[in-house]
Every structure is written in structure tokens, then in C-alpha cells.
N, C-alpha and C positions, 0 to 999 in steps of 0.2 A: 330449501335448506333448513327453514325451522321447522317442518315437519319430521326431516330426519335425525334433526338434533334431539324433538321430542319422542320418537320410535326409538331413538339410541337410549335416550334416559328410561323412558319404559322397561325395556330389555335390560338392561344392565342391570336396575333395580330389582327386575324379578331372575334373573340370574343371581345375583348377589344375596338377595334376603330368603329366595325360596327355593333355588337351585340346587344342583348336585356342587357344586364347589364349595359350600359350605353344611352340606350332607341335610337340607332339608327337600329334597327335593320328594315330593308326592307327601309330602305331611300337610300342605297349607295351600290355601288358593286366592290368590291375588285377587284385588277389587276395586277398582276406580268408576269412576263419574267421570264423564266429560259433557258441559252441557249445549245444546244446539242452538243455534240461533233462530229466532221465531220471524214471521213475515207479521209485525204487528199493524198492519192493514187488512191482515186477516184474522187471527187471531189471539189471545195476549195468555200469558199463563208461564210456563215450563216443558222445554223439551231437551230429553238428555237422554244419551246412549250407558249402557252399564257392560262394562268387560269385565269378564273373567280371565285370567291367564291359572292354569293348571294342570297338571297330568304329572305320571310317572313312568318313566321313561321317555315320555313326548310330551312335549308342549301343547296343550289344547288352548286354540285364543276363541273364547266365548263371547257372544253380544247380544245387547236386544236392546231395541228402540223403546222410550218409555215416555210418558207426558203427562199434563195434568194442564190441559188447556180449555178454554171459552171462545167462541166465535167472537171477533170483533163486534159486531152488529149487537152481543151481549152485555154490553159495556154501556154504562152510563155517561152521561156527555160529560161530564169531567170524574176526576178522580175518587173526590170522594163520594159520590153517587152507587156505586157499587153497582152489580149485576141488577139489567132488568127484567121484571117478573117474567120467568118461564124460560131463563136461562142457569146453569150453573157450568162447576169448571166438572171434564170430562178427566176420568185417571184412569191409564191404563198403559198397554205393553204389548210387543208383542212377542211372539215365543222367543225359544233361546236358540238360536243358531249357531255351530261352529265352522269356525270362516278358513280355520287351518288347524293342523293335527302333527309335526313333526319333531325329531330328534335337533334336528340345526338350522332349519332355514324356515321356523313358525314366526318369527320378528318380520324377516322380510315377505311373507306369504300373508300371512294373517294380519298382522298391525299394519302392514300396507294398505290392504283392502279396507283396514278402516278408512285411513287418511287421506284414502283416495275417492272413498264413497261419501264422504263427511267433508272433504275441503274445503268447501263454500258455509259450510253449514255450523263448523266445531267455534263453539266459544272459548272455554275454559274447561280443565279440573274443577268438578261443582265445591271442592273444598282443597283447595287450597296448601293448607296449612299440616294437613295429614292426607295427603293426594289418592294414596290407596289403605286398606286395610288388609287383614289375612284372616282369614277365616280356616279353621281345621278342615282337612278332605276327608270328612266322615266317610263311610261306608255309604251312605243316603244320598250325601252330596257326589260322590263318587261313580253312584250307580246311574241319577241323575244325569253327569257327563256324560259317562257312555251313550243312553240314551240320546242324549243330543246329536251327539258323535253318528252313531249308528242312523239315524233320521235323515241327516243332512250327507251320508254316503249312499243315502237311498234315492 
């Protein structure tokens, strides 16, 4: 149930602030954080997925897993010990994939697939306070998606 209540408020929001019912639709590209939850017997750091919601005429739901984590074992025996010699924290991602591509049914296609892939694993909106941003669908950014788009139909 809070899952869907959290897919509902997703979609509403990016229908309402970047959608065609208030004529922005294909000008801007939706952006949130959600972050994972880490197995800290293994390692400690930051792990968190990044969506995009964008497109014009169809809704493209965009993701990619991203982190900045340290093997447990790299960790000093208490806190403030910090990293032991010949370890640091690793950052990185991985490519962008699109999980769905439609006119009407990209909420329940695509943001399912997150909620579904992620249940065990979703903590929070990494911010809270301002949950997504918008970014312009430059021509860069634009061609960008496609590319994704077209990869992941391949």
C-alpha cells in the first residue's frame, strides 16, 4: 500500500509540474534520489538509485544504481579510526537504463519496476525537503535519452 501511495505521489507530481496538463510537457526532466539501504556487515558508505522521468509525447522512466561505498573489513575498530591503510571509499554507477517508455501506463510499468526491484532495499528520498528537481530537456540531454531508450530496445 505505501508503495503505491509513493508511485501515486511520484506521477501526480511529474504530471502536474512537467506534464502536458499544465503545457510543460517535454521542456524539463524530472530528478529524485532514493537511497538504498546498505548490508553494514559488509560494507558502510552510500548507496542510492537516481530517476529520471522525461520525454515528449511519452513518458521515459530513467535509472541507474549509483554508490560511494568501503568494504566493511576497511573500517577501523571504532568510529573515529577512520579507514585502514589501503583502503578507500569506491564511487561510481552504473549506466542509465530505461525501464519504460509510454503515453499512459509509464507509472505503472516503469516506477513499478523500480518498487519492485528495490522493495527490500529503498530507504528514503536522499532530500527530503526538495525530493526532486527539474532540469531543462536540452537538445544534449534529449539526444542522451534517446540513446538510452534505443540501447535498452536493443
Amino acid at each position: 500500500m505505501l508503495q503505491w501511495m509513493l508511485r501515486q505521489v511520484i506521477q501526480d507530481t511529474y504530471e502536474k509540474e512537467f506534464g502536458h496538463k499544465n503545457g510543460q510537457e517535454g521542456k524539463n526532466v524530472m530528478q529524485f534520489d532514493i537511497s538504498l539501504n546498505l548490508d553494514h556487515d559488509k560494507e558502510d558508505g552510500y548507496r542510492w538509485i537516481e530517476v529520471r522521468l522525461a520525454w515528449s509525447g511519452y513518458v521515459g522512466v530513467f535509472i541507474r544504481e549509483c554508490w560511494n561505498v568501503v568494504p566493511a573489513e576497511g573500517l577501523g575498530p571504532d568510529d573515529d579510526a577512520g579507514l585502514l591503510p589501503g583502503f578507500d571509499y569506491k564511487i561510481g554507477s552504473t549506466p542509465w537504463d530505461c525501464l519504460s517508455c509510454h503515453d499512459s501506463c509509464w507509472a505503472s510499468d516503469g516506477l513499478y519496476m523500480i518498487f519492485s526491484k528495490y522493495a527490500d532495499k529503498m530507504g528514503h528520498f536522499r532530500n527530503l525537503g526538495n525530493w526532486y528537481t527539474s532540469t531543462p530537456l536540452t537538445p544534449e540531454l534529449d539526444k542522451e535519452l534517446r540513446e538510452i531508450l534505443n540501447k535498452s530496445r536493443s
